[in-house]
C-alpha positions, 0 to 999 in steps of 0.5 A: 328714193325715186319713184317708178317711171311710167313714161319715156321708157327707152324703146328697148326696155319697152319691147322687152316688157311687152315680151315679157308680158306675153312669153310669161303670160301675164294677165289684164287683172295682173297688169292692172295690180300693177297699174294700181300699185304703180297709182299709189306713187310707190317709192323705190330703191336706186338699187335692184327691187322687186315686187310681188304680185299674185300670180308675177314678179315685178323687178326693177332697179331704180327707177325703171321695171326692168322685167316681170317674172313668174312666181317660180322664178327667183326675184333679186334686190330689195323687196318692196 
């Protein structure tokens, strides 16, 4: 199973999270859960995954985060 990719994102992939960030509000302390779980070498599914965090959604597929979402919001794939 691969791990998530921290580096050489695509361009677009990279500003729609930076989008994502700041039109859902997602906080240093979220971002920093996320970087600490990321630390850890979190194995993924090559399919849709997600992953849950207090206060935001982290949503991917493969390799690569694709969106981070609110709590609200409905999260699809495997979670891990």
């Amino acid at each position: 199973m691969p791990q998530v990719r921290r580096h050489n994102l695509p361009p677009a992939l990279l500003q729609h999270l930076l989008d994502r960030i700041q039109q859902r509000q997602i906080t240093a302390g979220q971002l920093g859960a996320l970087v600490d779980w990321l630390d850890r070498g979190p194995e993924v599914p090559k399919e849709r995954w997600f992953h849950r965090f207090p206060g935001m959604t982290v949503c991917g597929e493969g390799e690569l985060v694709k969106t981070f979402l609110t709590p609200d919001q409905v999260a699809y794939g495997k979670e891990v």
